[in-house]
BAPA-837350 format. One record per residue (C-alpha): y, z, x; residue in three letters. Coordinates in steps of 0.05 Angstrom, whole numbers, padded with zeros to 5 digits, always signed. Last residue first. Layout:
<nodes>
YZXALA ...
</nodes>
This chain:
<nodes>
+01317+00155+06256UNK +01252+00185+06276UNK +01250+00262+06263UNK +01245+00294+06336UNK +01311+00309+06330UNK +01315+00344+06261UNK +01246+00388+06287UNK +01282+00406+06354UNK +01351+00435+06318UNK +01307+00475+06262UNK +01259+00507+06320UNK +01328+00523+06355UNK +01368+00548+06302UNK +01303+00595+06287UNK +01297+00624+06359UNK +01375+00638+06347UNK +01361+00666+06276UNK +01304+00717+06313UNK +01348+00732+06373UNK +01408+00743+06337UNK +01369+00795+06292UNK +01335+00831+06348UNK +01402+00838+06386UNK +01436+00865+06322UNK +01372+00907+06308UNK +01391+00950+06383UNK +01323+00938+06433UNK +01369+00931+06494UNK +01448+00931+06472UNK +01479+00869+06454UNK +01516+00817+06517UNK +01447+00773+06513UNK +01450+00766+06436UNK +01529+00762+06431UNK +01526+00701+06491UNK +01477+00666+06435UNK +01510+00681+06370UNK +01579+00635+06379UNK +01544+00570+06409UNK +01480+00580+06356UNK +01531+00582+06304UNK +01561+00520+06337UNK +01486+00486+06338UNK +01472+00506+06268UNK +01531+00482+06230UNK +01486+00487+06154UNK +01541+00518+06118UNK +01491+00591+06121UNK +01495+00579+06202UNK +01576+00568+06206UNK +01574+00636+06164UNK +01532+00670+06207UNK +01569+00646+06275UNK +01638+00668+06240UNK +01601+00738+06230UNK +01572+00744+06290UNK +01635+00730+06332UNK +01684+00755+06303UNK +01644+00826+06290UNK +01613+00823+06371UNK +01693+00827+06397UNK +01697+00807+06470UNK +01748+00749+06438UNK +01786+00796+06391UNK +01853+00763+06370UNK +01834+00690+06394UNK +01769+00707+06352UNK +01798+00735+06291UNK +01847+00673+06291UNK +01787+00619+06297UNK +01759+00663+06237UNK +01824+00665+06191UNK +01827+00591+06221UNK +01764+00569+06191UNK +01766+00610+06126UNK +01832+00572+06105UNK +01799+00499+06120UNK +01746+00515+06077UNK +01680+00534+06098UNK +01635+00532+06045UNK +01594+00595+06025UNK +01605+00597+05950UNK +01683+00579+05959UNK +01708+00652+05935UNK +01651+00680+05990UNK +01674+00634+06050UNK +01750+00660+06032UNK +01734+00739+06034UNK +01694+00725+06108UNK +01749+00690+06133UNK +01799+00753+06104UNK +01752+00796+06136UNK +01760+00768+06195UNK +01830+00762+06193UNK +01834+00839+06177UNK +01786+00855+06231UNK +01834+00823+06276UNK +01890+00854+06262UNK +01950+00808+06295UNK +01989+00801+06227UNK +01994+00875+06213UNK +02042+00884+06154UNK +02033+00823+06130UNK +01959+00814+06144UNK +01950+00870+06096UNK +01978+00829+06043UNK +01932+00773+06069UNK +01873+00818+06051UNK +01897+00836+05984UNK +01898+00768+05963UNK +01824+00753+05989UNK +01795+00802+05942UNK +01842+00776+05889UNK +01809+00710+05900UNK +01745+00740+05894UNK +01744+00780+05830UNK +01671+00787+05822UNK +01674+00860+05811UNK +01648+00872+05883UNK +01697+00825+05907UNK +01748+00871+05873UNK +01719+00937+05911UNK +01703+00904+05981UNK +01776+00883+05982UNK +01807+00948+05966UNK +01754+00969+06025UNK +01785+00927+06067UNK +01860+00941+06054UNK +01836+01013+06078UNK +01795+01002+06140UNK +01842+00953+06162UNK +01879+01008+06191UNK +01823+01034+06232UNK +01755+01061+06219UNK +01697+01031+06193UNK +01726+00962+06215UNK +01677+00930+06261UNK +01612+00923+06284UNK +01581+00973+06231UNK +01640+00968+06176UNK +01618+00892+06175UNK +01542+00907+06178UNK +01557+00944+06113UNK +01587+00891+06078UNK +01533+00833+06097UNK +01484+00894+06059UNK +01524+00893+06004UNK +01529+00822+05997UNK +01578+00808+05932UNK +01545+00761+05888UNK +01579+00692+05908UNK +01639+00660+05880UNK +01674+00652+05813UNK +01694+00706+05772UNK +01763+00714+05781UNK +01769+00636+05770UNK +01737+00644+05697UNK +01692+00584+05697UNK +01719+00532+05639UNK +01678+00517+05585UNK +01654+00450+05573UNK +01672+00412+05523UNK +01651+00391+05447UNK +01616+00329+05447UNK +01645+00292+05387UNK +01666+00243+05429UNK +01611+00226+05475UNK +01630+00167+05522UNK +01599+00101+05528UNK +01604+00067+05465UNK +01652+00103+05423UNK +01694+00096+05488UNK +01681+00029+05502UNK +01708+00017+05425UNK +01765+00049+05439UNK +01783+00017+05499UNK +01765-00045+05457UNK +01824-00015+05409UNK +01871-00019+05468UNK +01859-00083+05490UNK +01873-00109+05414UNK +01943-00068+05407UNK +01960-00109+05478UNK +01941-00175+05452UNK +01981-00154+05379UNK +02044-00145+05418UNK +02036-00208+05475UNK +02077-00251+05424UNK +02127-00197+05405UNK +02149-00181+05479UNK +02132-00123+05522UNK +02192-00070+05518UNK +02152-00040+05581UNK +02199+00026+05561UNK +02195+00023+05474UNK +02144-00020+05468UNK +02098-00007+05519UNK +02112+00066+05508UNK +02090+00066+05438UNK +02028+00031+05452UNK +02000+00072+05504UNK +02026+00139+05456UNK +01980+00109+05408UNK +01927+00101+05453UNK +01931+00172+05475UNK +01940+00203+05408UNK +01870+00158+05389UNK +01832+00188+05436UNK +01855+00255+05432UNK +01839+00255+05363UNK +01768+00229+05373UNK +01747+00271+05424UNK +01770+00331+05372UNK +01718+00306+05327UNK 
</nodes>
């Protein structure tokens, strides 16, 4: 029943405010009182009013299941050690939780004190894709774009950017990004392997969407 209330509050506040601010004449009075009652009406039709809503996500729990494994590849190529090392695993411990805005929070507070850390901007990028369940938002692009200009010889910036332009479906710039990593990583290392195999991927996934006719 609540649909209903706020149905009918709204068209009587409609009402009330045409009179009293649109001041709409006496002879168009009962013309506007009818349009609103077919609202009404549409609404009974078309709508569900005594649908109860939809709960709201909690925002500090929204975003992907925190990847472990993604996390330990990050201390690998990049921020074991260091001063980032700190605000990162802060970072690590609310995403964990599911708290992924705060986990992105405390990264820019570190980015304060040290504003040209590139591990911290990566991981910032990295914090932002996960609150938006993988999509690149305007935000994570230019954390990443920063981490690069910061670190271009880097392989963390790099691999990590390219992975996340490859999960949102970019192939050819994550194939851009991963490709001088693969041949610049260390004979028979798993990073190397890796690239290789999701490069060799990109490329069988790139060749079957253009030989699809259009």
């Amino acid at each position: 029943m609540t649909g209903w209330f706020i149905a009918f509050g709204l068209a009587a506040l409609a009402f009330v405010a045409l009179l009293l601010i649109g001041r709409i004449p006496r002879s168009v009075r009962e013309i506007t009182a009818a349009a609103l009652l077919l609202g009404l009406a549409g609404y009974a039709w078309q709508g569900h009013p005594g649908q109860a809503g939809a709960p709201r996500r909690q925002a500090d729990t929204k975003g992907e299941a925190f990847d472990e494994e993604q996390a330990e590849k990050r201390r690998g190529l990049a921020e074991r050690f260091g001063p980032a090392a700190q605000w990162m695993m802060l970072s690590d411990g609310l995403a964990r939780q599911g708290k992924t805005k705060e986990a992105a929070n405390v990264l820019l507070s570190g980015l304060r004190d040290t504003p040209d850390d590139a591990n911290l901007w990566l991981g910032l990028g990295n914090a932002l894709v996960n609150h938006a369940d993988g999509v690149i938002s305007p935000g994570a692009e230019f954390a990443y774009r920063r981490a690069l200009a910061l670190d271009p010889e880097g392989p963390a910036p790099r691999y990590f950017y390219g992975l996340a332009l490859a999960r949102a479906g970019q192939l050819q710039a994550a194939r851009d990004l991963w490709a001088p990593l693969a041949a610049s990583a260390p004979a028979d290392s798993q990073v190397k392997a890796e690239l290789q195999a999701n490069i060799a991927r990109i490329d069988a996934m790139l060749a079957q969407a253009t030989s699809v006719p259009q």
